[in-house]
C-alpha positions in Angstrom: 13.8 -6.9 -37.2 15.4 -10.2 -37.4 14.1 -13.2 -39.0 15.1 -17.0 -37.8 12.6 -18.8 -39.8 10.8 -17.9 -43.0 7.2 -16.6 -43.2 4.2 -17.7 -44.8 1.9 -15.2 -45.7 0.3 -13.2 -42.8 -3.7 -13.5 -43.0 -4.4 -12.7 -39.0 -2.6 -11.9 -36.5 -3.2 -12.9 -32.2 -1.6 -10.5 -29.7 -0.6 -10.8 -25.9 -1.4 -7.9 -24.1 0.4 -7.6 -20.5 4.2 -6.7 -21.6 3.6 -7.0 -25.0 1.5 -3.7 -26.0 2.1 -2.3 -22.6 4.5 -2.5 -19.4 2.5 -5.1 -16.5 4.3 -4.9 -14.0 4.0 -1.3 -12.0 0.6 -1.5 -13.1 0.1 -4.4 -11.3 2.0 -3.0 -8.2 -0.2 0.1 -8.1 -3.6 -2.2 -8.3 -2.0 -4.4 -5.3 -1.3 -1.3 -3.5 -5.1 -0.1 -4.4 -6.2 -3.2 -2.6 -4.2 -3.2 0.3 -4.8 0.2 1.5 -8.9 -0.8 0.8 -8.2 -3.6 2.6 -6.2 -1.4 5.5 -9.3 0.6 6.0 -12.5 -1.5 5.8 -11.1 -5.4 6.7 -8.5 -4.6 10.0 -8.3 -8.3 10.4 -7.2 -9.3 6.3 -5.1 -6.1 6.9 -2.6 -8.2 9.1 -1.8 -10.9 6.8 1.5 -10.8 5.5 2.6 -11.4 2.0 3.3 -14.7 3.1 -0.2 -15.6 4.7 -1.5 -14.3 1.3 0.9 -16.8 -0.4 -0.2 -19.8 1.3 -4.2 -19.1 0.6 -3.4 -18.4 -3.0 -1.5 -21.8 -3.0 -3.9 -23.8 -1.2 -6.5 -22.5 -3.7 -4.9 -23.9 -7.1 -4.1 -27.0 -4.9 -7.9 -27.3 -4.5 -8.5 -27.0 -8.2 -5.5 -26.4 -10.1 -7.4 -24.4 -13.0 -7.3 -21.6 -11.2 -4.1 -21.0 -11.7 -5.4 -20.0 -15.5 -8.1 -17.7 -14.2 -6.6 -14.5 -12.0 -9.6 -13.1 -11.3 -11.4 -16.1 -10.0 -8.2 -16.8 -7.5 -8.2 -13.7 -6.5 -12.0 -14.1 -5.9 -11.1 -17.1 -3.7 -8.1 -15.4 -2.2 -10.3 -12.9 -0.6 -13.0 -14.9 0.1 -10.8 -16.6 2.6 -8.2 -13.5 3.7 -11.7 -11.2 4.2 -13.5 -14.0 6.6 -10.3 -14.8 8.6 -10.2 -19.1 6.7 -6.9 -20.0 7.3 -5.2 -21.8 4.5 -6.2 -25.0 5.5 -9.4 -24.8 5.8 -9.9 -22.6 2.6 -12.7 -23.6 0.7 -13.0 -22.7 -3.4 -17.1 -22.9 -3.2 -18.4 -19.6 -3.3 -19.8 -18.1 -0.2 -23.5 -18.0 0.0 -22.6 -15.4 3.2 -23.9 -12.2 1.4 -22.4 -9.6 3.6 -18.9 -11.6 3.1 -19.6 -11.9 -1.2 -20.4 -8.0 -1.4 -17.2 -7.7 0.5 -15.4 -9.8 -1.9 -16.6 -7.6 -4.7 -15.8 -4.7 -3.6 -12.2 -5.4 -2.6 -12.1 -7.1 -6.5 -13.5 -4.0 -8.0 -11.1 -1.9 -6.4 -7.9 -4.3 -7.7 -9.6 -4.4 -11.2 -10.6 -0.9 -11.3 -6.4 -0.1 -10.9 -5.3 -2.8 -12.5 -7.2 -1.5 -15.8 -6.5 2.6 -14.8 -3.6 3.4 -17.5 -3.4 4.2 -21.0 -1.9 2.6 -24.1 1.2 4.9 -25.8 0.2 6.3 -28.7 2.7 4.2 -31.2 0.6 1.2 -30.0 -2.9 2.5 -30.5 -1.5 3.6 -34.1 0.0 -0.2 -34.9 -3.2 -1.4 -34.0 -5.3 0.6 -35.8 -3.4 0.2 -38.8 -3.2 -3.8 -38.4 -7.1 -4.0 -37.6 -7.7 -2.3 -41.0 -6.4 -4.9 -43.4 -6.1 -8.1 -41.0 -8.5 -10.4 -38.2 -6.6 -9.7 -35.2 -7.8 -11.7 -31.7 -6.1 -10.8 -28.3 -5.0 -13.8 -26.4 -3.7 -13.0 -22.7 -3.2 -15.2 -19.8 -4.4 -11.8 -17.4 -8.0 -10.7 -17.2 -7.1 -7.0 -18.3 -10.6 -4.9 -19.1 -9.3 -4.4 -22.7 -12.6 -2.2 -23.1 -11.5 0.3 -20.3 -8.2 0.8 -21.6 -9.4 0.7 -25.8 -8.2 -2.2 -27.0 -11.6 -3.9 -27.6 -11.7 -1.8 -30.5 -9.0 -3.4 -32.7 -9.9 -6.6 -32.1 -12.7 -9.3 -33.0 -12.3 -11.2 -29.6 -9.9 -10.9 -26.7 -10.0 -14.7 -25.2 -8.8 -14.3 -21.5 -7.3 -17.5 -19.9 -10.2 -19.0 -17.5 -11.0 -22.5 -15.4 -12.6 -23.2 -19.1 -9.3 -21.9 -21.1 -6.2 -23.2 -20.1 -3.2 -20.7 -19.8 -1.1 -20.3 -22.5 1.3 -22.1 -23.6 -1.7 -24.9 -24.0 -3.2 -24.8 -27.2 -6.6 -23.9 -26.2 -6.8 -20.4 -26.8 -4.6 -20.7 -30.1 -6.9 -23.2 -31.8 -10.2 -21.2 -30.1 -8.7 -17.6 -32.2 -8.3 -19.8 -35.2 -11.7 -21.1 -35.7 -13.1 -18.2 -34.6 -11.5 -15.7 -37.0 -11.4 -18.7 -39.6 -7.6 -18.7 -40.5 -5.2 -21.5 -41.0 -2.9 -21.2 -38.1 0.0 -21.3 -40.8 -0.9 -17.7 -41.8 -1.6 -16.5 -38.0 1.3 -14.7 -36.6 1.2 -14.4 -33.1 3.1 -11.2 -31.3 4.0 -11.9 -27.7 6.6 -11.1 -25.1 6.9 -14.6 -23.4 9.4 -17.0 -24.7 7.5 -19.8 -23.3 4.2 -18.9 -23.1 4.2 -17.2 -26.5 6.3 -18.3 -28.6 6.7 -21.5 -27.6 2.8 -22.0 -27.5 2.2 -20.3 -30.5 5.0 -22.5 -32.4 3.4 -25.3 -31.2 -0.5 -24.4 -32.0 1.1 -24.3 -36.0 1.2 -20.5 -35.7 3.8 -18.1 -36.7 5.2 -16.1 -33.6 6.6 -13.0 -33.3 8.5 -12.0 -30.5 8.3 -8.6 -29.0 8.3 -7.4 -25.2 7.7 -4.0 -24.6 9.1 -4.0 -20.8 12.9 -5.4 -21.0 16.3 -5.2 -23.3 15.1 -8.1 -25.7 18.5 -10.5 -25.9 17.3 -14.1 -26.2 20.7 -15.2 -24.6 18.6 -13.8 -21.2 15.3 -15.8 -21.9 14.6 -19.3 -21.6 14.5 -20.2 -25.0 13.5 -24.1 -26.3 12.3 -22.4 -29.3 13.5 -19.4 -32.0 10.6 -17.3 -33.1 10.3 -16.4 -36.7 10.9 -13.3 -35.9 12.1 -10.7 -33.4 11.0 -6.9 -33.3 12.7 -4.1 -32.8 9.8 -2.0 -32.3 5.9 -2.3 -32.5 5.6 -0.9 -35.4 7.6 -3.2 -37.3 4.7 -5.4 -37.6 2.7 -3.2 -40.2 5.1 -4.2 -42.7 3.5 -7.7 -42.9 0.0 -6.1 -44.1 
């Protein structure tokens, strides 16, 4: 553990989730490849797009409304909507389809991504942390992803898990900081925040008036390889580290 600023009492704490408690990234690539081999056998046509047709509708969706680049699942949505009824990315449209056949498509190609995307379990070190945390502090997830915490057993450490939405800005805006404070009732003084993102997290958390810790679960942590604008107060070693703050 290394401190760069000092601390303030810890009263609550707010947690990313995707490469903070648990490594994204292959379980990302397995969900993608879920999809595409769905997508391979029930949609030939959205089976020929390549990663660069896929790309462009994604692109041409947040240019339509740019909050969906807050709300993954809701992109996706659009994503398929247009990749599964052969809409080129010009003509993509972000109103849902009132095409029924086309939406139960849609679902089921989403089901299948979130389904994967939520198949893997927490290490035990985490679920340990947690439970210990949850029994003496508030603690509120705050993720930019659209992870189903209850499917993996988070849910049960925490109050609320706010996911990032067309309604909640990503991180690093403030929204979701200021949302976990008044919902948990804490001065963001006395919230620490634990995430993996220099930017996103500590950066946004800094900035909200909360205290950030930074941890990421899925690299070598050296700030001289992250773009830092801003220290944390403090950077773990481990997980674990944190329960010395109750």
């Amino acid at each position: 553990m290394q401190f760069f600023r000092s601390i303030n009492n810890v009263e609550a704490m707010t947690f990313d989730l995707d490469d903070t408690l648990y490594n994204n990234e292959p379980i990302i690539r397995r969900a993608e490849q879920a999809l595409q081999a769905h997508i391979a056998e029930h949609h030939k046509h959205a089976a020929k797009l390549t990663s660069l047709d896929w790309l462009q509708l994604k692109r041409a969706a947040i240019a339509k409304d740019a909050r969906l680049a807050s709300d993954m699942g809701q992109l996706r949505r659009v994503v398929l909507s247009a990749a599964l009824s052969g809409t080129p990315a010009s003509q993509l449209s972000i109103v849902p389809t009132e095409d029924t056949a086309l939406r139960a498509a849609v679902d089921s190609c989403f089901n299948c991504f979130y389904d994967a995307r939520s198949d893997f379990a927490l290490a035990s070190n985490v679920h340990h942390t947690l439970d210990k945390l949850s029994q003496h502090l508030p603690l509120v997830g705050i993720t930019n992803g659209n992870v189903n915490a209850q499917k993996v057993g988070l849910d049960r450490y925490f109050t609320a898990i706010l996911h990032a939405s067309v309604e909640r800005p990503m991180k690093p805006a403030q929204n979701m900081f200021d949302e976990a404070a008044s919902l948990i009732k804490v001065t963001p003084a006395h919230i620490l925040h634990v995430g993996d993102n220099i930017i996103k997290d500590v950066f946004g958390a800094i900035n909200a008036g909360y205290q950030s810790a930074w941890f990421a679960c899925n690299r070598p942590m050296q700030l001289k390889l992250e773009p830092v604008s801003v220290l944390p107060h403090v950077q773990l070693d481990s997980l674990e580290e944190l329960i010395q703050f109750v």
